[in-house]
C-alpha positions in Angstrom: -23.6 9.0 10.6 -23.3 9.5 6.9 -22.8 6.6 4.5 -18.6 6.6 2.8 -19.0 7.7 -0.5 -17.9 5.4 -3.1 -15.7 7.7 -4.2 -14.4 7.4 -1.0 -14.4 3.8 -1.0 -12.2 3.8 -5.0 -9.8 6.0 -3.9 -9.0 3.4 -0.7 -9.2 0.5 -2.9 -7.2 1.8 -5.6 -4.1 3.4 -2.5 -4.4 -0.4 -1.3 -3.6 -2.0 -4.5 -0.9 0.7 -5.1 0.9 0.0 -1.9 0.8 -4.1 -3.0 1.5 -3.9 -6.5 4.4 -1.2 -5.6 6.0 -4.1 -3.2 5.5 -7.0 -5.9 6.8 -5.1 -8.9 9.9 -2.9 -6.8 11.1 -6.8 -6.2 11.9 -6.8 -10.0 13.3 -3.5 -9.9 10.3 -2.0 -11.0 8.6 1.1 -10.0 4.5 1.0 -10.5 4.4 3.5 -13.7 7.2 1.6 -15.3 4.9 -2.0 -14.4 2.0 -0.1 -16.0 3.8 1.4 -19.0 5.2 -2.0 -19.5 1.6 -3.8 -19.7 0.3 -1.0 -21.1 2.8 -1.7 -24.2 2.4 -5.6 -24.0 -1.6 -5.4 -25.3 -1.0 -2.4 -27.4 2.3 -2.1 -28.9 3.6 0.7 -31.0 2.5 3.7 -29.0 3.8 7.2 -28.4 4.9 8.3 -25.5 1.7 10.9 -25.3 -0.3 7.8 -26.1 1.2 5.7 -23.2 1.1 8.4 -20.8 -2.2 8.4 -21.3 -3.0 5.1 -21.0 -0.4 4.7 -18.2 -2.4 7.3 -16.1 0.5 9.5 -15.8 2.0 12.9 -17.3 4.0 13.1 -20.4 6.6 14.5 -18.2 6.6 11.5 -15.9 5.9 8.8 -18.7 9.2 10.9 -20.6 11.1 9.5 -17.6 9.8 6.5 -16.9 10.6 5.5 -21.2 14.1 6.8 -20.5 14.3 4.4 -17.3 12.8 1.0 -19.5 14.6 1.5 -23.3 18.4 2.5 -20.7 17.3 -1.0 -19.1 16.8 -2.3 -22.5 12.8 -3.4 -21.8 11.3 -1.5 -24.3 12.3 -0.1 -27.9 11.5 2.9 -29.7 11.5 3.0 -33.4 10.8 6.6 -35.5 7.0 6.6 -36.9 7.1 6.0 -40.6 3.9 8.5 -40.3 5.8 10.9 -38.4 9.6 10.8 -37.9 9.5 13.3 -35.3 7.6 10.8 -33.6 8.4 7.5 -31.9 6.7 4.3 -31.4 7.3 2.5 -28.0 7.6 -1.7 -27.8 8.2 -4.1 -25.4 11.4 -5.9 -26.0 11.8 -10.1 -25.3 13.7 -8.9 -21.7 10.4 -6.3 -21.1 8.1 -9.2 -21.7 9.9 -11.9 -20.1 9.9 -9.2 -16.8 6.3 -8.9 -17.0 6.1 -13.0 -17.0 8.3 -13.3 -14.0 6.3 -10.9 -12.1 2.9 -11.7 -13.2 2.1 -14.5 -10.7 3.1 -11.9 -8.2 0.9 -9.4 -9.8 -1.8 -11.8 -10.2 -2.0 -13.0 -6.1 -2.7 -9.1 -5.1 -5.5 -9.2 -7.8 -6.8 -13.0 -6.1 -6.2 -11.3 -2.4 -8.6 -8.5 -3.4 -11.2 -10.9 -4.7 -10.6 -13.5 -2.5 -14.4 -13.1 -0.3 -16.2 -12.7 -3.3 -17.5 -15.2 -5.7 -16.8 -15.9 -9.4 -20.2 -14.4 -10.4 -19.3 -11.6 -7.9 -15.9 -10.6 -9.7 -17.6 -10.8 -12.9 -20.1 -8.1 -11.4 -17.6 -5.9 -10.0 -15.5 -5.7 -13.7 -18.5 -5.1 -15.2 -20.3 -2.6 -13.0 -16.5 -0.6 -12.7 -15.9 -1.1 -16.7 -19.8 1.3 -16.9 -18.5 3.4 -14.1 -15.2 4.4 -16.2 -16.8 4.6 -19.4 -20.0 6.7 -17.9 -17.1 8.8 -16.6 -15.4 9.4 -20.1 -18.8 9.9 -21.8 -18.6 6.3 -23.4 -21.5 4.2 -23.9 -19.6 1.2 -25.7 -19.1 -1.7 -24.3 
């Protein structure tokens, strides 16, 4: 019988930690792109929505939605770009960040629950080895 692929093995991982981070985060009213958007915006603020799509791992079409959704609930800002004003710029607003601090422990547990048989050397592994995985895959090099 023939070894699972790894890629295999991601995609399981990764539809296991959607289905646990999509019951934490729809507690807050939250769907999982809006979550990631949301961080997304928290360590890089000031982003377009082509830029957060991107870095959202969504469509523009989707991540158009999902900014209509969070600035409507008043969780994020947009502001015109004083490089381009046909452009705007994307923040998190005090009520987007104090959402991700409710929801964090939460978020945090599934993250724990996953690690939870391996060791603290382990997890250091595993982040490292998957950070050279992803950046082999997008012809990076830099660590």
């Amino acid at each position: 019988m023939a070894e699972t692929t790894l890629l295999y093995l991601v995609k399981q991982l990764e539809l296991a930690v959607r289905t646990r981070l999509d019951a934490v985060v729809s507690a807050e009213g939250l769907t999982v792109p809006q979550y990631t958007a949301l961080t997304v915006l928290e360590r890089t603020p000031g982003l377009t929505a082509a830029d957060l799509a991107r870095n959202s791992f969504v469509r523009p079409q989707t991540m158009a939605e999902v900014i209509t959704e969070l600035e409507q609930r008043g969780l994020i800002s947009r502001t015109p770009d004083p490089r381009n004003q046909r452009r705007y710029l994307a923040t998190l607003t005090e009520a987007g960040a104090a959402l991700l601090e409710s929801v964090r422990p939460a978020v945090t547990a599934v993250e724990a629950g996953m690690t939870e048989r391996l060791s603290g050397d382990e997890v250091a592994d595993l982040r490292r080895l998957l950070r050279a995985c992803r950046e082999t895959l997008a012809g990076s090099r830099a660590h």
